[in-house]
N, C-alpha and C positions, 0 to 999 in steps of 0.2 A: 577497651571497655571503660565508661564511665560509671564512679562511684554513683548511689543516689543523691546523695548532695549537690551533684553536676560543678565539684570544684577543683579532685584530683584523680589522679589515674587507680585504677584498683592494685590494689598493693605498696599504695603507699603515697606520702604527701609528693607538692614537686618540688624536686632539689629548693634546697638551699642555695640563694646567691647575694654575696656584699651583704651578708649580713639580714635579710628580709626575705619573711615568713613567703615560699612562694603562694602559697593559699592565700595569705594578704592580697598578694599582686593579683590571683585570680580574682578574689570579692572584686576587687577593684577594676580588672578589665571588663569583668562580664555583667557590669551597671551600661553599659552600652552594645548593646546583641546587634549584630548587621550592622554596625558602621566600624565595627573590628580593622585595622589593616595589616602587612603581612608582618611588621617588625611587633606586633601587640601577640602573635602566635608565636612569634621565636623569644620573645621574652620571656610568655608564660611557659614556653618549651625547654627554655632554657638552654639556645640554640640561635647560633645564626641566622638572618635575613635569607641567606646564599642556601642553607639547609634546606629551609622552610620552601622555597621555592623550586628547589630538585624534587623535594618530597610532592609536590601539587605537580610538578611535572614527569613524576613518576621516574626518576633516573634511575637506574640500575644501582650504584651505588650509593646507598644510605643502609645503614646497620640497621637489621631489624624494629632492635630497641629504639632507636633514634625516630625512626619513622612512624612508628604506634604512638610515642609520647606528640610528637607532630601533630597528628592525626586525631587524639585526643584533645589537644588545644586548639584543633581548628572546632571540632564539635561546642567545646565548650565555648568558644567565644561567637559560635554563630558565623564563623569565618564562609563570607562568599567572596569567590574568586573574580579580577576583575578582566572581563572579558576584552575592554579598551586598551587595560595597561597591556594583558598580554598582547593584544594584536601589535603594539609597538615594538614590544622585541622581536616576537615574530613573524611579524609581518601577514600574519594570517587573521583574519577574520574570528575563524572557528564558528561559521557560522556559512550555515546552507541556505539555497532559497526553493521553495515549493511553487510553481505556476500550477494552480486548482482549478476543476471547472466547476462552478457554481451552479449544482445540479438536486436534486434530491432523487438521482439516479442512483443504484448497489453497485452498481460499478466505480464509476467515480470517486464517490465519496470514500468507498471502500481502500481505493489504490492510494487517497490522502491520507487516512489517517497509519497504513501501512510505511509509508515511507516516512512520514511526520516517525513512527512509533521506532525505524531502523534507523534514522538519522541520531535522533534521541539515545539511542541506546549505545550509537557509535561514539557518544560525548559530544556530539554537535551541537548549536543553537540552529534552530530553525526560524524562517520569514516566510509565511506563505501570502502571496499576491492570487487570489481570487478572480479570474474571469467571469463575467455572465453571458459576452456573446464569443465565439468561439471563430473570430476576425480577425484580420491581421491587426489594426489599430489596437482591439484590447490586449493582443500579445506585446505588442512594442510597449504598452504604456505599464504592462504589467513587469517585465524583464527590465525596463528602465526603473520602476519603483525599486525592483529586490538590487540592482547594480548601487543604488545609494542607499542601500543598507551593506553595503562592502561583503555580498555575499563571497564567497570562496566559489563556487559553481550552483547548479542551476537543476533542477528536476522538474521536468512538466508533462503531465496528464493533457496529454493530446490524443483528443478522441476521433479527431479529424485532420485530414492530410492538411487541409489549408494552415490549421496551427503549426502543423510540426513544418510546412513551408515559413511562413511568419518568423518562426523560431532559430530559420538557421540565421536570417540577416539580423533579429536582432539580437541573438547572443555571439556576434563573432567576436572572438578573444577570449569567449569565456568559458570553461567546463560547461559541457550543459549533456540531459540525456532527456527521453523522451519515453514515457510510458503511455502503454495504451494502443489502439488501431494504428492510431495518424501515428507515420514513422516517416523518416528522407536516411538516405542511405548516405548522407549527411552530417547525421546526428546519430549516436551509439543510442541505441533504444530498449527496454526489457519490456517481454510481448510476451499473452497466454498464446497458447497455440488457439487459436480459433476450429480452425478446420478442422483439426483434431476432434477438438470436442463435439464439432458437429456428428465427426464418421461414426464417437465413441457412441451418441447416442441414437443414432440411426441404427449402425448394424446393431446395437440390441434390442431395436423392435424386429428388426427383420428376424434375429435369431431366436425372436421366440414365433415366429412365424408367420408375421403379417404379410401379405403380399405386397404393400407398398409403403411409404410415410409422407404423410401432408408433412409441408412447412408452412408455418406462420413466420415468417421476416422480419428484422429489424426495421430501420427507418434507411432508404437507400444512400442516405450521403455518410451513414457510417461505415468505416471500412471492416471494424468488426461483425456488422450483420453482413456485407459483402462474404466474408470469410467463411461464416456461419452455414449462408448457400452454398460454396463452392464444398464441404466439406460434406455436406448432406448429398449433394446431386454425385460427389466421386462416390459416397458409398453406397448408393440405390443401383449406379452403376456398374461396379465393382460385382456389386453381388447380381447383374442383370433383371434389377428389377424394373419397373415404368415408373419414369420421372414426370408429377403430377406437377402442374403449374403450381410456382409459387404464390405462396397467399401473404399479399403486403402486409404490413402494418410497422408498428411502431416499437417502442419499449414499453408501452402502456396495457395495463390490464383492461381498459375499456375498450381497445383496438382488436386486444386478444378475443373479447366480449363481441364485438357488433364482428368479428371474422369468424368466429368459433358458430355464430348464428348459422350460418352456411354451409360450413361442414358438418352441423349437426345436421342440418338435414340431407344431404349424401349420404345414405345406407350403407354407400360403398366404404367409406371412411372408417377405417380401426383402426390406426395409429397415426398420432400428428406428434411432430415436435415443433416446439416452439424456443423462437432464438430469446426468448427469456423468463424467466418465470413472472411475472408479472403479467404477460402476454399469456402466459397458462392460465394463469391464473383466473382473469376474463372466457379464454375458452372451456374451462370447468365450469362454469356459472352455464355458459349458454348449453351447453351438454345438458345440465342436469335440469334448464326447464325444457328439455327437449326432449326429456326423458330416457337420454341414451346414459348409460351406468359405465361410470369412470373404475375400474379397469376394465367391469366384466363384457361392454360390446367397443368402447374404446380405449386405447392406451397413449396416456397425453407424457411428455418426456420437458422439462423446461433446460434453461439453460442459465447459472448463475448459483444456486445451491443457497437461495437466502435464508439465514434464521428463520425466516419466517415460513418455509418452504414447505417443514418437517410438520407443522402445522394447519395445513390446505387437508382439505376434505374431498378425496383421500390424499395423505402424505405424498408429496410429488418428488419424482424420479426425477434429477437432474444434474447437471454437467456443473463439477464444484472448479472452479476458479481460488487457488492459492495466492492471496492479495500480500499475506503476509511475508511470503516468500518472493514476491515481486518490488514488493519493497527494500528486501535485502539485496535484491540483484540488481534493480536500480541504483541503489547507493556503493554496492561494489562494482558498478562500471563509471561513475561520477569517480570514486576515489582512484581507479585505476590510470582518470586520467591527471588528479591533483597528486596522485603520491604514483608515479609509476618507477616499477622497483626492473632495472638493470637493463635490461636492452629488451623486454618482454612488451610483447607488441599492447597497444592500447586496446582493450576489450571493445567488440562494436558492437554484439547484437546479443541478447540471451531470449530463446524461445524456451517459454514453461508449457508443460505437457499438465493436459489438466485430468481430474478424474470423473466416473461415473459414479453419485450416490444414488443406491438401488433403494426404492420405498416402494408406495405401495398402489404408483398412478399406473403402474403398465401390467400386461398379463399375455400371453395367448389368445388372439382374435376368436371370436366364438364361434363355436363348430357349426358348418356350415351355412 
């Protein structure tokens, strides 16, 4: 803890040394905030260079007391660490790189700012290199730009197999992991479970008794709407129900809109899921000028759990995606392969199980 003056440690001025006031030394170092360096904190510390730098590299050995007075002289002089000198001793970086896809998708952006927020948290500096078209060129040009930022290894939001193909030739030599659909058995990857969530949300239309569930489709070249189908049609079948042709579309709530046109008019139709809320989203609109009543003659299910979701008229039922914890799994199969501890094989794949949020889009198909 710092006094309110911001000059000496609570409980007392800093040592005395050679005769001068150390509160003097502090007025005097802290006329300069942020161009501090490390011998200006062991002075005011009244402490070794050699201390001061165990203490910022957390060694085991340093006296409580020693460490707090440390600790308070870096506060006080504004003390930032330097990330270049340290790469020279050790050799590392300390610093990650992010390949992004340049989307105003919930997905995407969502699995950015989650790893951005894990890497961060692990003491990393992050580089994130942005794509907009999802090619091999903008991958090479993208994992070349984060290589001359001396990243340490490599995380990329590949939502398509061509990227995470792209991705093995041009990170070889380097950590690298891949989140998202696009995976290569290649590259150690952290993935929702798709299917899963598709069955989670199928079998509970069925289980409240609809005799079948429309699907509304991602976009075909993604491998997670891929997923989405194959998870929907095992649990229609599973439970032997009839598997109704898939209904295309996109990620888009206008898609959801001119598809949702359609099934509202199929009488037969009382339960659709759609591979994303957004895509509900639009198939809600066209329901309700069709005058079919979202739950009470149909039950719409999305897939994504956005913010925004809890919000829709009515509240929509859908498949939540844990970004935040795909985040932390991503960066614990990255570090597994910069820091692997003893003869413990290098981690390749983590599949997350996602959940069902229940609101207020689905119900019981209406009797008779």
């Amino acid at each position: 803890m710092i006094e309110n003056n911001g000059r000496a440690p609570v409980g007392g001025a800093w040592p005395a040394r050679s005769g001068t006031s150390r509160t003097s030394r502090a007025d005097r170092l802290v006329r300069r905030p942020g161009r501090s360096i490390m011998r200006d904190v062991a002075e005011l510390a009244g402490v070794s260079a050699q201390t001061v730098s165990r203490v910022i590299n957390e060694h085991p050995y340093v006296a409580d007391g020693t460490r707090q007075r440390v600790l308070a002289a870096m506060r006080v002089l504004d003390y930032q660490r330097n990330p270049a000198a340290r790469a020279l001793v050790t050799r590392r970086s300390g610093t990650l790189g992010i390949v992004g896809y340049e989307s105003p998708l919930y997905g995407p952006t969502s699995m950015l700012y989650a790893i951005e927020g894990a890497a961060r948290a692990a003491g990393y500096f992050v580089s994130v290199a942005s794509v907009r078209h999802l090619d091999r060129r903008s991958v090479l040009e993208a994992v070349d730009w984060l290589r001359r930022q001396s990243v340490e290894g490599i995380i990329a939001i590949a939502p398509k197999a061509s990227m995470a193909s792209a991705l093995t030739q041009a990170s070889a030599g380097m950590a690298c992991v891949t989140v998202g659909g696009g995976c290569s058995d290649a590259i150690p990857s952290a993935q929702i479970d798709n299917a899963a969530g598709a069955r989670l949300a199928t079998r509970h239309l069925l289980d409240l008794g609809h005799a079948t569930v429309h699907h509304v489709a991602g976009p075909t070249d993604w491998p997670e709407a891929g997923e989405r189908i194959h998870g929907w049609r095992d649990a229609l079948r599973a439970a032997g129900a009839p598997t109704p042709p898939v209904v295309p579309g996109d990620w888009s709530a206008g898609a959801g809109y001119e598809q949702g046109k359609g099934l509202a008019r199929d009488r037969s139709v009382t339960a659709v899921f759609c591979a994303s809320d957004q895509l509900a989203l639009g198939v809600l609109r066209a329901l309700h000028e069709a005058g079919r009543r979202v739950p009470d003659d149909v039950s719409v299910v999305g897939f994504d759990s956005t913010p925004d979701g809890g919000y829709f008229l009515p509240p929509l039922t859908s498949v939540r995606q844990d970004f935040v914890e795909l985040g932390r799994s991503s960066l614990a199969l990255l570090l597994s392969q910069l820091d692997p501890v003893g003869e413990a094989p290098v981690l390749r794949r983590t599949l997350l199980l996602p959940e069902l949020v229940l609101r207020s889009s689905t119900a019981p198909p209406p009797s008779g």
